[in-house]
C-alpha positions as CSV (number, residue, x, y, z in Angstrom):
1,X,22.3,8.2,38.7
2,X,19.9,6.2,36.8
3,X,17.2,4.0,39.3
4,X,17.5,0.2,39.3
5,X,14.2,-0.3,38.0
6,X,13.6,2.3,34.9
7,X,10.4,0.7,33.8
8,X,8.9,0.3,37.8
9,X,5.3,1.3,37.7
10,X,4.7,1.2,33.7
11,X,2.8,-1.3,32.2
12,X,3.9,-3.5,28.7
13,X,1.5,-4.7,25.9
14,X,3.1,-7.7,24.0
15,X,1.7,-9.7,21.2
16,X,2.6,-13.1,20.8
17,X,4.5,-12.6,24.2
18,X,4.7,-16.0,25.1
19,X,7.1,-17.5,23.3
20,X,10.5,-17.0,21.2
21,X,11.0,-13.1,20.9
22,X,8.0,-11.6,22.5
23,X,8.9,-13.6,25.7
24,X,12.4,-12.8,25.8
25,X,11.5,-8.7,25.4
26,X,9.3,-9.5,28.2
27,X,11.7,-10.7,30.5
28,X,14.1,-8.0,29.7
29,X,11.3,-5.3,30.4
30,X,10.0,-7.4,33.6
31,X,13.6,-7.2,34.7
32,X,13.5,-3.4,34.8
33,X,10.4,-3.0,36.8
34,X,7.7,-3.7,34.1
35,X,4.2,-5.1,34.6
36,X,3.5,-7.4,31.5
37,X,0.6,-8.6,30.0
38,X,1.3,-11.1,27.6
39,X,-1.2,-11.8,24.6
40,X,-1.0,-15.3,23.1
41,X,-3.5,-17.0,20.5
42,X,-3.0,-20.8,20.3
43,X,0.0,-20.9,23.0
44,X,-1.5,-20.8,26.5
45,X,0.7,-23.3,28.0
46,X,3.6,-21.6,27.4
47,X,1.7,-18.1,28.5
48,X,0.6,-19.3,31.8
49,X,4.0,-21.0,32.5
50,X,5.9,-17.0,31.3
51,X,3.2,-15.5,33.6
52,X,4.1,-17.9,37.0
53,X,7.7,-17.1,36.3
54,X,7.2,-13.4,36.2
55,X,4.6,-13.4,39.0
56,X,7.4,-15.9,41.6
57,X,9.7,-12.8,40.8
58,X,7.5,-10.3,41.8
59,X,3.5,-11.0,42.8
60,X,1.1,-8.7,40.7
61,X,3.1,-8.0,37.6
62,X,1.6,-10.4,34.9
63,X,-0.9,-11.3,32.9
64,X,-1.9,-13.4,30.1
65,X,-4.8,-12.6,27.9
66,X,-6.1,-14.3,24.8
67,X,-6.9,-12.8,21.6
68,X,-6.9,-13.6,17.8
69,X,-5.7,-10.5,16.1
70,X,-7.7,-10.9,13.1
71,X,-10.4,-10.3,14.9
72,X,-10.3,-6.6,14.5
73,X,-13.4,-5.7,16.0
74,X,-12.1,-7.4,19.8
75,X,-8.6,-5.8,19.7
76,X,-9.4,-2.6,22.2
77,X,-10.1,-5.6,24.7
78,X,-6.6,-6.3,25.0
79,X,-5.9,-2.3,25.7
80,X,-8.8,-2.3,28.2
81,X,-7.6,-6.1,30.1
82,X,-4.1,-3.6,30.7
83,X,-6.1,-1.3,31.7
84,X,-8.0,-3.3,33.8
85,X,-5.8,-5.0,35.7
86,X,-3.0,-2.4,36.0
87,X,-4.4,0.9,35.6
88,X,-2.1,2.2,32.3
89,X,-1.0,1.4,29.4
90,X,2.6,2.4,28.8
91,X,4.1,0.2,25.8
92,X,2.8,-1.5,23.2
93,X,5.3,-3.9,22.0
94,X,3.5,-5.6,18.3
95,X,5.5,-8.9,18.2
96,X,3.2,-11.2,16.9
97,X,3.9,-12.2,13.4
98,X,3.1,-15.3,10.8
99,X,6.3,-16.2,8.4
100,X,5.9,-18.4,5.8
101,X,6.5,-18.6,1.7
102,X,4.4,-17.4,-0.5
103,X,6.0,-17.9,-3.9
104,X,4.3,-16.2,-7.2
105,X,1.7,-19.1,-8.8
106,X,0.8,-20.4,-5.2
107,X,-0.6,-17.3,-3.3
108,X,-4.1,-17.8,-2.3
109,X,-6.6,-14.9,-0.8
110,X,-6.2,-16.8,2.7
111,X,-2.4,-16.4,2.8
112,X,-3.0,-12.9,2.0
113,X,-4.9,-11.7,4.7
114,X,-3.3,-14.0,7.4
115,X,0.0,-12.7,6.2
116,X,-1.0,-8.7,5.9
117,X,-3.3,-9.5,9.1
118,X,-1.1,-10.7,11.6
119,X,1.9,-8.4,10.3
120,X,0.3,-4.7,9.3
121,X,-3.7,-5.0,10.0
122,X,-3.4,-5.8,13.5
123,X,-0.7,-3.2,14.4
124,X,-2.4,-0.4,13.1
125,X,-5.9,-1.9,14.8
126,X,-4.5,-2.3,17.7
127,X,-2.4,0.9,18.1
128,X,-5.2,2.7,17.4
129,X,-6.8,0.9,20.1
130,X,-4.5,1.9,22.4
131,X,-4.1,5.5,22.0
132,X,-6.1,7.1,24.4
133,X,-4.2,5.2,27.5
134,X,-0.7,5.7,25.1
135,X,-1.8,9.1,24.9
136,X,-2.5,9.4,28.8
137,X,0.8,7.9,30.0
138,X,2.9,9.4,27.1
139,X,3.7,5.6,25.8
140,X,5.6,4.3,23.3
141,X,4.6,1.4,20.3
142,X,7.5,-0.7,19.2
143,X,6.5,-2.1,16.0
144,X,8.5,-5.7,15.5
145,X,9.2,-5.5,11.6
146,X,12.0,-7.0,9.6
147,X,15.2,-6.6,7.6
148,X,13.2,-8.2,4.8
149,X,10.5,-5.2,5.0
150,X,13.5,-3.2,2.6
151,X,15.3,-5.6,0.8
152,X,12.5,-8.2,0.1
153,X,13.1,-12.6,0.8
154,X,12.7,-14.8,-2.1
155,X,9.5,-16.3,-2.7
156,X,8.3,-14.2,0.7
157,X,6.9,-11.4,-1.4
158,X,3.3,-11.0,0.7
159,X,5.3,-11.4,4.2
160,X,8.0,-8.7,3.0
161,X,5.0,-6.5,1.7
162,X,3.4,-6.7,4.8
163,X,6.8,-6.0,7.3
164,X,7.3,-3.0,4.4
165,X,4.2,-2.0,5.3
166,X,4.8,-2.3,9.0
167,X,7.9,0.1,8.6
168,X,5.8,3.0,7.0
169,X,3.3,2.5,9.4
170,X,6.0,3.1,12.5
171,X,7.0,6.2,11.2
172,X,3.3,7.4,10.0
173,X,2.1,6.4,13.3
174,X,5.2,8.7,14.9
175,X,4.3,11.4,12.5
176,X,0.5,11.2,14.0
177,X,0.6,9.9,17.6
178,X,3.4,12.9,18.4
179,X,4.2,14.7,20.7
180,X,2.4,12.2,23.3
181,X,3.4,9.2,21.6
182,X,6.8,7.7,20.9
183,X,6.8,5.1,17.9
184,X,9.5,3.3,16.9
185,X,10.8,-0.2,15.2
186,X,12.6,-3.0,15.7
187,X,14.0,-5.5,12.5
188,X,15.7,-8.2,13.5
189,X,18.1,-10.4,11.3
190,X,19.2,-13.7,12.0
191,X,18.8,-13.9,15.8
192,X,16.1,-16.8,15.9
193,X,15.5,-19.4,13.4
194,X,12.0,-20.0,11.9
195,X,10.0,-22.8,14.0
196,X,10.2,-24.4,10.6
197,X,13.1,-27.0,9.8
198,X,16.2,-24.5,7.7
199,X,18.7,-26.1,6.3
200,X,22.2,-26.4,8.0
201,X,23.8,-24.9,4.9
202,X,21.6,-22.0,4.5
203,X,21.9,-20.7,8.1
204,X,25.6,-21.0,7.6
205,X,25.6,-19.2,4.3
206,X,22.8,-16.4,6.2
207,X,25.4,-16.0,8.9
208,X,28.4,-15.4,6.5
209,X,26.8,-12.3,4.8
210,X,26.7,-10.5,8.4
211,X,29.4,-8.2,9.1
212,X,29.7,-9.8,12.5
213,X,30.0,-13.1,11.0
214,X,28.0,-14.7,13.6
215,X,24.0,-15.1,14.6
216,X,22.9,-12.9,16.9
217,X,20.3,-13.6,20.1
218,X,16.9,-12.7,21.5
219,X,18.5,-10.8,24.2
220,X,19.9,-8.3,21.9
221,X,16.2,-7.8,20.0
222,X,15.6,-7.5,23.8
223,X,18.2,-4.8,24.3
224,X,16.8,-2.9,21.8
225,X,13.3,-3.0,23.2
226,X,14.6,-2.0,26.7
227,X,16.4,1.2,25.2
228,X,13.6,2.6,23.0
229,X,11.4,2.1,26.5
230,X,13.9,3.2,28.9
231,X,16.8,5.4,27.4
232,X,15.2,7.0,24.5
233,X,12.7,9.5,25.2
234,X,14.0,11.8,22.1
235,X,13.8,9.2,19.5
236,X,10.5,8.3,17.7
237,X,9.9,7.4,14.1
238,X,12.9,5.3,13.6
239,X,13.3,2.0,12.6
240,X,16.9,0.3,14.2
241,X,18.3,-2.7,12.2
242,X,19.6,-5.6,15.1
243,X,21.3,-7.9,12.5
244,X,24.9,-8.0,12.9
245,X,25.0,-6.2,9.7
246,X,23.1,-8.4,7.7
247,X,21.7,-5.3,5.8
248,X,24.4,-4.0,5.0
């Protein structure tokens, strides 16, 4: 029989964990017994706020810690606060992303390296980083890439380059880290608009080239997550599309 709480003990890294996607995998992990520290940048408010709710649940199972992942140099600070405060590392979840246009004519050095920075530099960085504790608890990185890291977005070509990036990393990093280490990916299709205003038309038109013919959720990126943690202990190296057949 499989125990009410599969994650109870373990301890979850997630980047950009405060908001949208990162907070909705860290509810679902919290839900199964998970202590989560969430990482945020420029979002405390909403940080703290994801850290009370998860601490009213159950008391001792959160915390938030601040970083800017292009400081490369400060990134085994976030392994060691985990460490720190819960004694283990167990997943590394790396969520945090930057998504805009970059078309051909405009691209400047800065949107670059924010765009390979947040997206491939601070993965690897930061996995690295974790190892050791990864190594110790037999963990698990779930690398947060894209549909659009194998069948590239128009005028996107740096943030598609980067998320292509991201996908050979998982499955270098699965071909390095194992046995100890379990890494996998996640690319999500249309299951949360950009922050950025989209046009009513082109979400509709997005939607109709699914399979499903409808949007999906956080709660099924979520899903995902959960599984690769909790249910999957013979899978590593793979990369599972949650797009309602966008792909396709």
């Amino acid at each position: 029989m499989e125990p009410a709480l599969p994650l109870a003990g373990r301890c979850v890294l997630i980047t950009g964990g405060a908001k949208r996607l990162g907070a909705a995998i860290g509810r679902r992990l919290h839900a199964a017994g998970a202590n989560v520290v969430v990482h945020y940048h420029q979002s405390r408010p909403a940080a703290d706020a994801l850290v009370a709710e998860f601490e009213a649940l159950r008391a001792g199972s959160a915390l938030a810690v601040r970083a800017d992942l292009h400081d490369v140099a400060h990134l085994p600070d976030l392994a060691q606060a985990a460490l720190a405060r819960f004694g283990r590392l167990d997943v590394l979840v790396n969520n945090a992303s930057t998504f805009y246009p970059t078309p051909v004519g405009s691209i400047t050095l800065q949107q670059f390296d924010d765009l390979i920075g947040t997206n491939l530099r601070a993965p690897l960085f930061l996995s690295q980083a974790a190892t050791p504790a990864l190594r110790e608890s037999r963990g698990l990185i779930i690398n947060m890439v894209d549909i659009h890291g194998r069948r590239p977005l128009k005028a996107h070509p740096v943030y598609s380059s980067a998320k292509a990036g991201l996908i050979m990393l998982t499955k270098s990093l699965a071909r390095e880290l194992g046995p100890e280490i379990r890494v996998n990916g996640i690319a999500p299709g249309p299951v949360l608009w950009p922050e950025r205003d989209l046009d009513g038309a082109l979400k509709e038109e997005i939607v109709a080239r699914t399979a499903l013919k409808r949007s999906g959720s956080p709660d099924d990126i979520a899903s995902a997550a959960l599984f690769f943690a909790a249910e999957a202990p013979y899978v590593t190296g793979q990369v599972i599309a949650v797009d309602g057949g966008r792909s396709l």
